[in-house]
VEXDODO-674991 format. One record per residue (C-alpha): residue number from 1; x, y, z. Coordinates in nm, 3 decimals. Layout:
<recs>
   i       X       Y       Z
 NUM       X       Y       Z
...
</recs>
This chain:
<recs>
   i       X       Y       Z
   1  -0.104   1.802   2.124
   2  -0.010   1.486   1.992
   3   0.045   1.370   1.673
   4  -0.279   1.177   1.603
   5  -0.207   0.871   1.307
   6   0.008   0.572   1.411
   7   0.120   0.479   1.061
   8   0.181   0.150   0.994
   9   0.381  -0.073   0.762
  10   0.180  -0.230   0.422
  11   0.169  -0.551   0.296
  12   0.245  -0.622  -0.036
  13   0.086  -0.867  -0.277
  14   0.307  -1.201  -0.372
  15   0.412  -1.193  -0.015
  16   0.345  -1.203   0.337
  17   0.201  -0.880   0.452
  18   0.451  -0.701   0.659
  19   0.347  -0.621   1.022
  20   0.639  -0.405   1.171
  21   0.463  -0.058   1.318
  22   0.568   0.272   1.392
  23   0.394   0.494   1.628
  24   0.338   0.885   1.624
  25   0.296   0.938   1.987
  26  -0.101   0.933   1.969
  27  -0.327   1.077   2.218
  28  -0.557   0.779   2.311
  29  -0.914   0.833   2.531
  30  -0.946   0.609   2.833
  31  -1.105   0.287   2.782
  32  -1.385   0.182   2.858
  33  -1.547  -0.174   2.822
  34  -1.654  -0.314   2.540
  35  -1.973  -0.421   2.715
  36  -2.058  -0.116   2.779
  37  -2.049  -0.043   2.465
  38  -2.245  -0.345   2.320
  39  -2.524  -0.286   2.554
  40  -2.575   0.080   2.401
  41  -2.580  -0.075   2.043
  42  -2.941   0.062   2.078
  43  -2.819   0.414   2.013
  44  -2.730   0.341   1.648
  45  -2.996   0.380   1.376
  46  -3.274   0.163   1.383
  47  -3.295   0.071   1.056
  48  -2.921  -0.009   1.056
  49  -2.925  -0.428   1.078
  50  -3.138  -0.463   0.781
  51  -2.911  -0.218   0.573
  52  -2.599  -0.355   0.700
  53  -2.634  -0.743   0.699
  54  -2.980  -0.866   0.550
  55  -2.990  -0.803   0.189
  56  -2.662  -0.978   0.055
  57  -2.769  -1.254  -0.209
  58  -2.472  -1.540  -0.121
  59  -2.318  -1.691  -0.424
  60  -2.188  -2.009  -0.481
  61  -1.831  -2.000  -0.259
  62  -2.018  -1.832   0.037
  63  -1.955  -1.479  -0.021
  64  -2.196  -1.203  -0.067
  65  -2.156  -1.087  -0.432
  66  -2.185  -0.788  -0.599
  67  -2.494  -0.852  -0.735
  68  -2.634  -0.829  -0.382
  69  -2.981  -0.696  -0.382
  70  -2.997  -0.407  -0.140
  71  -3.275  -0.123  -0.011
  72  -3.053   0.153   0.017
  73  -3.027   0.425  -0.241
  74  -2.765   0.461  -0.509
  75  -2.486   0.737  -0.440
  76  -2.600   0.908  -0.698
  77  -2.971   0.901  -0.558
  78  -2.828   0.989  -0.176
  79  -2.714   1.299  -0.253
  80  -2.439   1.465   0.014
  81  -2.293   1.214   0.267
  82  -2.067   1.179   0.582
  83  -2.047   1.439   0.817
  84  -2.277   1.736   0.851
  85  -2.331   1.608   0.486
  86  -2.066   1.804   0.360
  87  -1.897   1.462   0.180
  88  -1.975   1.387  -0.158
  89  -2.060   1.048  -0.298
  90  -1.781   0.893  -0.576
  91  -1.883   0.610  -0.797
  92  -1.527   0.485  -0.875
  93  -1.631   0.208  -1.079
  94  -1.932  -0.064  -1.073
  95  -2.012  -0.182  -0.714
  96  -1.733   0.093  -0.612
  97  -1.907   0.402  -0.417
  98  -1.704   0.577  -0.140
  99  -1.835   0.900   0.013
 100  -1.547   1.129   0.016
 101  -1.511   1.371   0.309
 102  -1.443   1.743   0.293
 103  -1.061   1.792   0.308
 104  -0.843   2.060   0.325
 105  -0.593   2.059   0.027
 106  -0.252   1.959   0.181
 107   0.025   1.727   0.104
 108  -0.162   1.452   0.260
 109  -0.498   1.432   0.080
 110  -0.325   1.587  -0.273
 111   0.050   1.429  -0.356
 112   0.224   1.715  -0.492
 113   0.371   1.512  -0.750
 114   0.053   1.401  -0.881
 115  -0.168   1.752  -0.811
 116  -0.181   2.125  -0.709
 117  -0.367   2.281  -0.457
 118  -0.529   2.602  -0.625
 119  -0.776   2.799  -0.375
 120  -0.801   2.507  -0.107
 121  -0.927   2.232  -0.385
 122  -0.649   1.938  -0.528
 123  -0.631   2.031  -0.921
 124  -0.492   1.692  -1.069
 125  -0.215   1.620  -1.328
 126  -0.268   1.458  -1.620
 127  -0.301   1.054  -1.574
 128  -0.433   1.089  -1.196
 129  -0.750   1.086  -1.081
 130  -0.719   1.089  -0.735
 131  -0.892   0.773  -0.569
 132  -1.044   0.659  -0.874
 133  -0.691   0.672  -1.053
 134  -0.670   0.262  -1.042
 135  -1.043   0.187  -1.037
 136  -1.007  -0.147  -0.812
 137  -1.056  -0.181  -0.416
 138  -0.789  -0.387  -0.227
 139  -0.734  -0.501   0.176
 140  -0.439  -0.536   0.345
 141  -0.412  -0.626   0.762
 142  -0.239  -0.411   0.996
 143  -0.353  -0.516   1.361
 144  -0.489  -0.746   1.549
 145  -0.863  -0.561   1.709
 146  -0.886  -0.804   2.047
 147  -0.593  -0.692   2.167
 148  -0.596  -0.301   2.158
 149  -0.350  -0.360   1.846
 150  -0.595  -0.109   1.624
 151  -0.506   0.186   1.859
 152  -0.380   0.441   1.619
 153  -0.544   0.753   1.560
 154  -0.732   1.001   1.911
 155  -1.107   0.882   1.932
 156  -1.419   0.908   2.117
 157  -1.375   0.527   2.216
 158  -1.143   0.234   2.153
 159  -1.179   0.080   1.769
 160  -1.265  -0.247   1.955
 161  -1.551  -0.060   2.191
 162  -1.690   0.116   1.841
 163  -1.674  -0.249   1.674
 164  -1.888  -0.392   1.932
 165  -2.164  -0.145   1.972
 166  -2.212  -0.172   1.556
 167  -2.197  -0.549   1.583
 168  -2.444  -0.518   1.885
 169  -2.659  -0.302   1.680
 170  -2.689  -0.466   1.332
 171  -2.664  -0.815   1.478
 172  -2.370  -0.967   1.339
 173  -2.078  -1.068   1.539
 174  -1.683  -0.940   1.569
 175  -1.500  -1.121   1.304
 176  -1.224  -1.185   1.561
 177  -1.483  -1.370   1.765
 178  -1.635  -1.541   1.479
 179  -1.496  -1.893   1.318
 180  -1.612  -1.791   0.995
 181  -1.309  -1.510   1.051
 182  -1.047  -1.775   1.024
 183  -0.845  -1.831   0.653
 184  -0.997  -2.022   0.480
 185  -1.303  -2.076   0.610
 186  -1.670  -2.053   0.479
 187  -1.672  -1.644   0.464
 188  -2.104  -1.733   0.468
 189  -2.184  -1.529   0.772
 190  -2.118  -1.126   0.742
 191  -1.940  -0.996   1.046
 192  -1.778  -0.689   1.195
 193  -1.475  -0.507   1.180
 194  -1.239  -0.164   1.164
 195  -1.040  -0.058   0.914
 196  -0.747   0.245   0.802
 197  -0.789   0.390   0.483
 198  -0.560   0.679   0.276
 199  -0.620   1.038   0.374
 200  -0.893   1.150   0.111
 201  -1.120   0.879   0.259
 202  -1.025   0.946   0.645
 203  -0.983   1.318   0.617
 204  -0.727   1.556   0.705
 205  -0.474   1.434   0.983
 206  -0.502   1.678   1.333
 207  -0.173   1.821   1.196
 208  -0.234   1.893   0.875
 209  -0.215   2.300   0.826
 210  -0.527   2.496   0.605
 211  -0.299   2.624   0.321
 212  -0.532   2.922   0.278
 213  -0.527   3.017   0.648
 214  -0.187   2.876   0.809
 215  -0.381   2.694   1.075
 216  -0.441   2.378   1.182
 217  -0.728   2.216   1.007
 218  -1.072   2.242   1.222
 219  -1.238   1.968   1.101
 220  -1.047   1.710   1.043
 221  -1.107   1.318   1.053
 222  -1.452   1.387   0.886
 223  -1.433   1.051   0.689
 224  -1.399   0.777   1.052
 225  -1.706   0.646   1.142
 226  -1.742   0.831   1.479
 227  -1.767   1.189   1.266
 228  -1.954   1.093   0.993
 229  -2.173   0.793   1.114
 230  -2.069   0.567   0.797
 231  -1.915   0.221   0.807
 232  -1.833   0.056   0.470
 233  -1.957  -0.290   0.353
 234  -1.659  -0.508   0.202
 235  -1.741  -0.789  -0.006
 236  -1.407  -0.996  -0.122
 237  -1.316  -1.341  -0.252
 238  -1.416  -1.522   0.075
 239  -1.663  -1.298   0.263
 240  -1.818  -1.021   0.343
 241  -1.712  -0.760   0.609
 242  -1.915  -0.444   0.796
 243  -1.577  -0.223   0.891
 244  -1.564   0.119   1.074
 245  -1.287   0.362   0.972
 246  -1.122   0.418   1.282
 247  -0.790   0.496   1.163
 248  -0.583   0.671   0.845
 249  -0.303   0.409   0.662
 250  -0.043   0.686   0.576
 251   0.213   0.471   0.367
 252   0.540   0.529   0.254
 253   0.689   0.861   0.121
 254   0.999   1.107   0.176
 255   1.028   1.458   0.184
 256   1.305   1.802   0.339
 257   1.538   1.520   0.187
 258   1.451   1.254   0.410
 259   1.492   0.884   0.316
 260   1.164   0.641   0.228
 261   0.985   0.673   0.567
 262   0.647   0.641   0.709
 263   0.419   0.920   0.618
 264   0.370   1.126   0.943
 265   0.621   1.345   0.931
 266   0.520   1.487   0.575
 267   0.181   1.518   0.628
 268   0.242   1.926   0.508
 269   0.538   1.920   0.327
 270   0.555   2.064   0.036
 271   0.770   1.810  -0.161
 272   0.616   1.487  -0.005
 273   0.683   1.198  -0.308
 274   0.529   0.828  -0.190
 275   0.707   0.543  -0.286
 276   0.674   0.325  -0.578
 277   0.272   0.421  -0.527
 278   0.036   0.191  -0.838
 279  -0.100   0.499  -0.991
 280  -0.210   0.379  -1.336
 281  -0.057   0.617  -1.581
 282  -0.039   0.916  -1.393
 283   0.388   1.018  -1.441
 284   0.608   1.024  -1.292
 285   0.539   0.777  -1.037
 286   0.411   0.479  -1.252
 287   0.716   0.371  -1.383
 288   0.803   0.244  -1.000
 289   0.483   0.130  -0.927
 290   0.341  -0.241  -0.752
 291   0.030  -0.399  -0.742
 292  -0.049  -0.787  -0.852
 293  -0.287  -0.774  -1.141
 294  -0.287  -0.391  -1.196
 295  -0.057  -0.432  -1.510
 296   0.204  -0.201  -1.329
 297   0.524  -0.406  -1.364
 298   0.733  -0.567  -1.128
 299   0.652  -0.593  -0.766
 300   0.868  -0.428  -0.515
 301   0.937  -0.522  -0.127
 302   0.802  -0.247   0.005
 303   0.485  -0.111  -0.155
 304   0.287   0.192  -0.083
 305  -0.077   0.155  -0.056
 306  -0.217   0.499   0.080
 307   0.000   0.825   0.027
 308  -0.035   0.828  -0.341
 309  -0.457   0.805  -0.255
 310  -0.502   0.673  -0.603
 311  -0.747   0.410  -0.536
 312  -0.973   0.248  -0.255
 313  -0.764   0.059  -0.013
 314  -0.890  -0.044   0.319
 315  -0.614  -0.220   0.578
 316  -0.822  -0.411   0.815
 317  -0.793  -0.596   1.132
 318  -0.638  -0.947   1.082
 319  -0.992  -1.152   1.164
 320  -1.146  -0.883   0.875
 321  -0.844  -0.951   0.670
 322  -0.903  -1.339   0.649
 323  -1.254  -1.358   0.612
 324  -1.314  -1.149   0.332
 325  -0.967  -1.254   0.206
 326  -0.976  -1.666   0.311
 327  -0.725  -1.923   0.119
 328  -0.569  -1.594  -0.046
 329  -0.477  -1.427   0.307
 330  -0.151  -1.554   0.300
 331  -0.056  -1.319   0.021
 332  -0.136  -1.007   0.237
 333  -0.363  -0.863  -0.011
 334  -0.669  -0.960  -0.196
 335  -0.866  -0.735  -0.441
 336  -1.283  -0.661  -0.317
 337  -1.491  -0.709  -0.547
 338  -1.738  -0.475  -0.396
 339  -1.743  -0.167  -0.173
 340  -2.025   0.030  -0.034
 341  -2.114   0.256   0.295
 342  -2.402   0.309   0.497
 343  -2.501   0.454   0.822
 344  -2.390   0.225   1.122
 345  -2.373   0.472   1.420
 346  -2.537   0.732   1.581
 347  -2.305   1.039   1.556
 348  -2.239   1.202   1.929
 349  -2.014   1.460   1.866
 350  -1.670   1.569   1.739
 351  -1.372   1.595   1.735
 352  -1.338   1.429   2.083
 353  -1.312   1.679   2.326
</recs>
């Protein structure tokens, strides 16, 4: 079995966002078009384009704000989530709602440096609170979606073939076929995208081990889109952006006395520390902290968005990145000022087979 997560280098903010890539030897399916695809749109849920792209309210600069009107019910009003409906919804802060996907407690979804794992659950230290640690939501890029760039993590289909049958669906175009995807530009029209986020969002990794068995995790991956039929709606300085999570952003961390590395290979170890992660004031690990804005301290080259899990982060295609980012792209971050998920495709089945 392969290892399933390409992990791939951040970018930091004050600087151009780093693009260098590592790969874990991931099993891939075999392609298929991404006509195909489009022309089954019809399989997703019906009521899916008004949800997704109808009830933004634009404000002044183009982008859908927070204030955006919308039909769909609350977290707190929708009850379980994700798949089977075994998630649980998380209001991190206003316009902030992720649903959170049952995990196995490993290294990967609890830092041991910032929490325990006590009868399978992630028992936090003092001054972390897990995603909702640094209540803000930030994007970062990673790939470019066109050109089979997003392949990371084993799926049912290609990113790119999931990204057109949800654009197909809800009626929106790709962002990397869209103008209003370039930086800069008007951000007015929503469009469609994928994106990696940090492990208690995805789910467990293929190789992460049940501590209270000493197997490999069953079901794991329960946060991408293709398991739990949820895409999330990003609304940022410039534009908003309909993403599916087809992929996990595993950062940077060490561990068996490694050096700083990319996060695969310490997905179970038991002394996995990520690097100079923005946790707020969760010790030991905010006195090496970066973030722009966060009140951390300095900024440092090579920042760690995802391993610490300490708040929403979402590293998106490059066409995603710019249009919800715009004239602030070039920074290789930009803070969202609102994040939400909704159903976006029909669930067929998994894991893959």
């Amino acid at each position: 079995m392969g290892y399933l997560f390409r992990i791939f280098a951040r970018s930091m903010p004050g600087s151009l966002a780093t693009l260098a890539l590592a790969c874990g030897c991931s099993v891939e399916p075999a392609p298929s078009a991404a006509a195909d695809a489009a022309a089954s749109g019809s399989d997703a849920a019906g009521s899916i384009a008004a949800a997704a792209g109808s009830d933004a309210t634009a404000s002044p600069d183009g982008a859908a704000g927070p204030d955006a009107t919308s039909s769909l019910p609350t977290p707190a009003e929708a009850g379980p989530c994700g798949a089977l409906e075994s998630g649980t919804p998380l209001h991190v802060a206003q316009d902030l709602d992720l649903c959170m996907p049952k995990v196995a407690c490993t290294a990967e979804t609890c830092p041991p440096m910032l929490g325990d794992c006590v009868n399978d659950r992630c028992v936090f230290k003092s001054g972390y609170d897990g995603v909702a640690t640094l209540p803000e939501a930030w994007v970062t890029y990673y790939c470019d979606l066109p050109t089979g760039g997003c392949h990371g993590i084993t799926q049912i289909a290609y990113p790119e073939v999931t990204a057109a049958k949800i654009a197909a669906a809800v009626g929106l175009s790709l962002c990397a076929q869209s103008d209003a995807g370039d930086a800069g530009g008007s951000g007015a029209s929503e469009c469609v995208g994928i994106a990696a986020a940090p492990a208690t969002i995805i789910g467990n990794s293929q190789e992460a081990v049940d501590s209270l068995t000493g197997k490999l995790v069953t079901d794991w991956g329960l946060g991408l889109t293709e398991a739990s039929g949820l895409c999330y709606e990003l609304t940022g300085p410039a534009g908003t952006v309909l993403v599916a999570l087809t992929d996990r952003c595993g950062g940077y961390c060490r561990c068996n006395g490694s050096a700083f590395q990319e996060c695969g290979p310490c997905v179970n170890a038991a002394d996995m520390q990520p690097q100079c992660p923005c946790v707020g004031t969760a010790p030991p690990a905010y006195s090496a902290c970066c973030g722009a804005g966060s009140g951390c301290g300095a900024l440092e080259s090579t920042c760690d968005w995802c391993a610490s899990n300490n708040h929403p982060h979402f590293d998106l295609d490059m066409a995603s990145f710019d249009h919800v980012c715009g004239a602030g792209a070039f920074r290789g971050s930009c803070q969202l000022l609102r994040v939400r998920y909704l159903p976006c495709l029909e669930v067929s089945g998994w894991p893959p087979g």
